[in-house]
N, C-alpha and C positions, 0 to 999 in steps of 0.2 A: 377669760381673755386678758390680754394682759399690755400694756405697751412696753415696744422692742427698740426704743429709739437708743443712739449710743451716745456719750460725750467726746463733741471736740473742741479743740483749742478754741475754733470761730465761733462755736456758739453760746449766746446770751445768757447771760446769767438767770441757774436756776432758782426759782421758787418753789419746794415742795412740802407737800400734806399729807397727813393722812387723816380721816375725820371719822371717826363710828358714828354715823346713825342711822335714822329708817331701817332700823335693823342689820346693817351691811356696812360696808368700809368705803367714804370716800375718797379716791385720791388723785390729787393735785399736782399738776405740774405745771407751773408758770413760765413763762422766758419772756425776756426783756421789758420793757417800760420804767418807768422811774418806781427805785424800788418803796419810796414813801407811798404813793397811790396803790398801787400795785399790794401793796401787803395789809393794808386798810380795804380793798376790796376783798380780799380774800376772808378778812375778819368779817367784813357783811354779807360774805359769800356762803361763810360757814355758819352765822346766826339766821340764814336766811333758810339754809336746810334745818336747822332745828324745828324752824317755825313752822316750814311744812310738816315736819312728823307730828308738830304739835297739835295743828291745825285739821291734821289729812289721816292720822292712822286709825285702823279701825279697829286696833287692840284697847285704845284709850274710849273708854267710856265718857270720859268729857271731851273729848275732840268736838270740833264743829260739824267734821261729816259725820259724827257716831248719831251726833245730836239730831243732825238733818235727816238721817235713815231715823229715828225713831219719834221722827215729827215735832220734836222740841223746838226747832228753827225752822225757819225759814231761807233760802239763797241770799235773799235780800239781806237776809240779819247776820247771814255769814262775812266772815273778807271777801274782797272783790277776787281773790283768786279761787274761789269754792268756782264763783259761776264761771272765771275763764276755763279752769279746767274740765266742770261739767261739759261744756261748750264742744271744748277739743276732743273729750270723750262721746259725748253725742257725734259730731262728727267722723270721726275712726267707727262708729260704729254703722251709718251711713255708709261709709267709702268701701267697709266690708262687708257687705250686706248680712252683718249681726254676727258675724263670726269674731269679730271684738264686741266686749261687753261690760259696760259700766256698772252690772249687778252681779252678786253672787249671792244666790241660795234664795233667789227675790229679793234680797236686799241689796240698800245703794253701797256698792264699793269702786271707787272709781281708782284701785292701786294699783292695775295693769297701764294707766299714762302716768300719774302721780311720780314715779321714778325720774322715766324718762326727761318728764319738764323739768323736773325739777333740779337734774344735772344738766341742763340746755341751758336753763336761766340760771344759774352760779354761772356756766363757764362764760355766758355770755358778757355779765355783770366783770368779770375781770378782760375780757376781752376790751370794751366799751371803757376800764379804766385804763385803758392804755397797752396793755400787753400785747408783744407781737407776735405771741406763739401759746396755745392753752391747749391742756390737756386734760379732762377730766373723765374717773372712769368710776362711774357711781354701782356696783355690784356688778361689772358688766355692762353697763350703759357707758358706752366713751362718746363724748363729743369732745373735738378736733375742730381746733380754728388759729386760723395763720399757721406758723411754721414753727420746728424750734431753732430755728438756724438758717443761714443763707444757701441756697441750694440743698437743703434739707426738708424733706418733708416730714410726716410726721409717720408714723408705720403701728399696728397693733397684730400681736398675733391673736389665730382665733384658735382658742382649744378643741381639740379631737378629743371629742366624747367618748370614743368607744377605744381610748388608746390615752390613758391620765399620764401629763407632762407632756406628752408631743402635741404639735399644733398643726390643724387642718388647712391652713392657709395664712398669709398677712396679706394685710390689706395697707395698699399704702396711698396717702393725700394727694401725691405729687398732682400739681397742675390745678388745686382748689385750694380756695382756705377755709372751704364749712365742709366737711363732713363726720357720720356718725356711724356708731358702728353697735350693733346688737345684738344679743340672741335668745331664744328660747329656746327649753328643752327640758331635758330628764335626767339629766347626766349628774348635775350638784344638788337640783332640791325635788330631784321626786318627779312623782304625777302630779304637779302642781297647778296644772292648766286645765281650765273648762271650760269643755264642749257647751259651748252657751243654750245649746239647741236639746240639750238633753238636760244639765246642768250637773252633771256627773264627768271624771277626768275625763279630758281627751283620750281618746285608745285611736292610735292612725301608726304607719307604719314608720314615723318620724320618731327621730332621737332629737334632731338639734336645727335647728332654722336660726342662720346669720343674715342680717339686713345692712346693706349701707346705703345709706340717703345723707342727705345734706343734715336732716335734723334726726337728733334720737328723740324725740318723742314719739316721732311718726314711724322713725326705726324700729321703736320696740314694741309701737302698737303692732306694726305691720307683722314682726315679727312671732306673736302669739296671734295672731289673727291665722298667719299660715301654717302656723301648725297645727291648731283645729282643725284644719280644714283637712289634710296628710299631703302626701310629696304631689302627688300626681294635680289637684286642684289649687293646694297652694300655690305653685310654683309658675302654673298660669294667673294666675291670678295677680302674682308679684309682678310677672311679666307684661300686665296690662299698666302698670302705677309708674308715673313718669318719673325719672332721677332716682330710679330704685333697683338695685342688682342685690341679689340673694344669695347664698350656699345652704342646700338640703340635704343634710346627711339621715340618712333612713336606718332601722333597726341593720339590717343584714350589709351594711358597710358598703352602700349606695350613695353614689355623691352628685348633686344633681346642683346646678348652676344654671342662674339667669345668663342671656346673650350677651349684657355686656361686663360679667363679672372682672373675664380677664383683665380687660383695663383698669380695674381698681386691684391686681395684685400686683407682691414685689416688695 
């Protein structure tokens, strides 16, 4: 997915990035605020994801969670973000009745929210330094807050999996200034996702689950929670979680949408 916004003369001067970490490409789009703050946040913005990879991957043998899954630490002995996101990940797993899941293979991997927060809180941190319009889309994870222009909102297209370069829908802000946009699927990295309840890929009749909520962290949990689950039970289930509209594209080119997706396209 990708953001489709266009430049015009009215709008705010931009800010942009591009960041490789966590394995994947951050990228930044700032508009307006003063650009001394504004580009000082974005330097804390970008040290602030390294520190997560540093702290959070579970390829690093010294990370703090590597350490924590193999009982060297303690939560307590970790940063205080080990236990917020543990927290957030217990919860999503909760709210899904386990079809999200903070473990993989028995072990603690908490990388299915770790993304998510952790491009909520960068864009948040340049939002909070002033900027009237942020864009951030961390592998596919965008969170959107304020605008990038007067009478503009903010617009992301969502890729069609099953058709590479064309796009299954945009989704556009108008009328909020928090939302986020996510997906899960098969299309770029595979069978990547497990069925927590077996602990083996998901196999359901889904290719790709798009989420828009106010926040991606909750977007992207939501968003592999539903596809675990396949189109027919995910999609109620989206349907029960309040500020949350969905699109399900299924193997055989089925397109299946929450009640109130319409209104977030365009």
């Amino acid at each position: 997915m990708a953001d489709t916004v266009a430049e015009s003369a009215d709008a705010p001067a931009a800010v942009r990035r591009a960041e490789e970490v966590m394995g994947t490409v951050f990228s930044f789009d700032v508009r307006g605020g003063d650009p001394g703050a504004v580009t000082a946040a974005l330097e804390r913005a970008v040290a602030g994801l390294h520190r997560v990879d540093a702290v959070f991957s579970t390829y690093r043998d010294d990370s703090q969670i590597s350490r924590l899954a193999r009982g060297e630490l303690t939560v307590e002995e970790c940063d205080p973000e080990v236990a917020e996101v543990l927290e957030l990940g217990a919860r999503a797993e909760r709210t899904s009745d386990g079809w999200f899941s903070l473990r993989y293979e028995g072990r603690l991997d908490p990388t299915g929210i770790v993304k998510g927060w952790a491009v909520e809180r960068a864009a948040r941190q340049l939002f909070e330094a002033g900027a009237t319009g942020v864009s951030l889309n961390g592998g596919g994870d965008v969170q959107l807050l304020g605008t990038p222009g007067p009478q503009r909102p903010w617009r992301v297209g969502v890729a069609d999996p099953l058709r590479p370069g064309g796009l299954a829908a945009v989704v556009s802000a108008a009328g909020t200034d928090e939302l986020a946009v996510a997906t899960s699927g098969t299309a770029e990295r595979g069978a990547h996702i497990v069925d927590p309840r077996t602990g083996r890929s998901a196999v359901t009749d889904l290719v790709a689950v798009t989420v828009v909520a106010p926040s991606v962290t909750w977007a992207d949990c939501w968003a592999t929670a539903a596809f675990a689950m396949g189109s027919r039970e995910g999609l109620r289930w989206l349907e029960s979680l309040p500020d949350v509209e969905a699109l399900l594209i299924t193997a055989g080119d089925e397109v299946r949408c929450t009640g109130g997706l319409a209104s977030r396209l365009g």
